[in-house]
C-alpha positions, 0 to 999 in steps of 0.5 A: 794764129797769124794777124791778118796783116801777117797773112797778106803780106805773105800773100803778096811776097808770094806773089813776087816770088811768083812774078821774078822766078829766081833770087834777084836782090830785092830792094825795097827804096823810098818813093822819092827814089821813084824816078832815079832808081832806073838810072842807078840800076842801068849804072849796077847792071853795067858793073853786074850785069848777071845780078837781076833787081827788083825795086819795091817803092813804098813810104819808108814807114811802111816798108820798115813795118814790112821787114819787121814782118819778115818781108823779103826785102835785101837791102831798105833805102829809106828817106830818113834815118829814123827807120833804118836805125830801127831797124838795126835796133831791133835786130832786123837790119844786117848793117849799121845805118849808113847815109847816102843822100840828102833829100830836099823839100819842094813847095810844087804847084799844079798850074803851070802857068802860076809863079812859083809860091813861096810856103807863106802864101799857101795860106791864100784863100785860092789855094783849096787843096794842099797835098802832104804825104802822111806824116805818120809813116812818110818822112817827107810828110813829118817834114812837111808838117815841120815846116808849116809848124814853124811857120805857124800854118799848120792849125791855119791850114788843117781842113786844106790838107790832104794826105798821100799815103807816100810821096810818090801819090802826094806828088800825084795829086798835084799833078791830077789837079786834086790838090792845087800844091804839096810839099813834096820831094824835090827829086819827084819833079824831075818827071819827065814831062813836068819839070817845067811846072814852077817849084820852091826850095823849102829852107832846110832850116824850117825842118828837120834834116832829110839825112836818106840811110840804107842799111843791109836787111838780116834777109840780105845778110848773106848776099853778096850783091846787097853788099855790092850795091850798098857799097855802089850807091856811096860810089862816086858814080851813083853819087853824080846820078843822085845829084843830077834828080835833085839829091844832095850829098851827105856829110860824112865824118 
């Protein structure tokens, strides 16, 4: 008998199939991506124009229990490379893990009129709400606790935390007032219509490095396009578009 979980994910695969008819390369993509995807899929779909894409976002924990589950998902880009390499480990990833960006922290705030706040002064008595993504499955929300770990906040600051189920809806709650700041990725501040609001950088010392893997899907192992954009997102032309959202690039060996 299949878990519930099971059945409601086939439920909604089936949806998707139902909403693109057809193969399309089906990418499931980190929600720090949310705002750069359109841009590097304008830039695919100018070399393939005949390749159909659709983007599913999610936190990277969650998207990689999904493919295990047997989503139908071509090619993961994750926030970290926690997930794609356990993926590959356990036989559900077509490729080896390969990076192709670094993700960067930002300490955002919702009042734009307010001078941007260091990570030490979260602990003032007129910052309430403090938005994080949920460490358990959003790898920008395990860096975000890093982060007050080491600047001995986190026990100081439990009851202010709330928690976004992915970075995306962190950022959300910043930007609605339901937190008065978060930790978030620095590429979601790029949204149109907010980029003015006042951030800090968080020092990439204080966390773990945020080193974004992809790997190809046991799904996609046979499609010629999941190759195709594994290999455009290490092109110098996607790796130009990353940068200008607030991604850096990789080391490579």
């Amino acid at each position: 008998m299949r878990s519930p979980l099971t059945m409601r994910l086939a439920l909604l695969f089936g949806l998707l199939v139902l909403a693109f008819p057809g193969h399309a390369l089906t990418i499931a993509a980190a929600s720090s991506l949310r705002q750069v995807m359109p841009e590097l899929e304008a830039a695919f779909e100018q070399q393939h124009p005949d390749t159909p894409i659709r983007v599913i976002h999610g936190a990277s924990g969650k998207l990689a229990t999904q493919i295990l589950n047997g989503a139908p998902y071509d090619l993961f880009l994750s926030a970290d490379d926690t997930y794609p390499r356990r993926l590959a480990e356990q036989g559900a990833g077509a490729t080896e893990p390969e990076p192709y960006a670094v993700g960067r922290l930002a300490l955002w705030q919702g009042d734009p009129q307010r001078p941007a706040l260091m990570p030490e002064e979260l602990a003032g008595s007129d910052i309430h709400k403090i938005a994080i993504a949920q460490p358990r499955h959003a790898p920008y929300g395990l860096r975000a606790r890093e982060v007050l770990q080491a600047l001995d906040l986190w026990q100081l600051l439990q009851p202010r935390l709330v928690y976004g189920e992915n970075i995306g809806q962190t950022a959300g709650m910043v930007e609605s007032g339901a937190a008065d700041a978060g930790l978030i990725a620095w590429s979601l501040t790029f949204t149109p219509g907010l980029s003015g609001r006042p951030y800090t950088l968080i020092d990439q010392r204080l966390h773990s490095p945020l080193t974004m893997a992809m790997v190809i899907t046991r799904e996609g192992a046979d499609l010629p396009d999941a190759r195709r954009f594994h290999d455009f997102m290490l092109s110098t032309e996607a790796q130009a578009i990353l940068v200008r959202y607030g991604f850096e690039a990789p080391t490579r060996n």
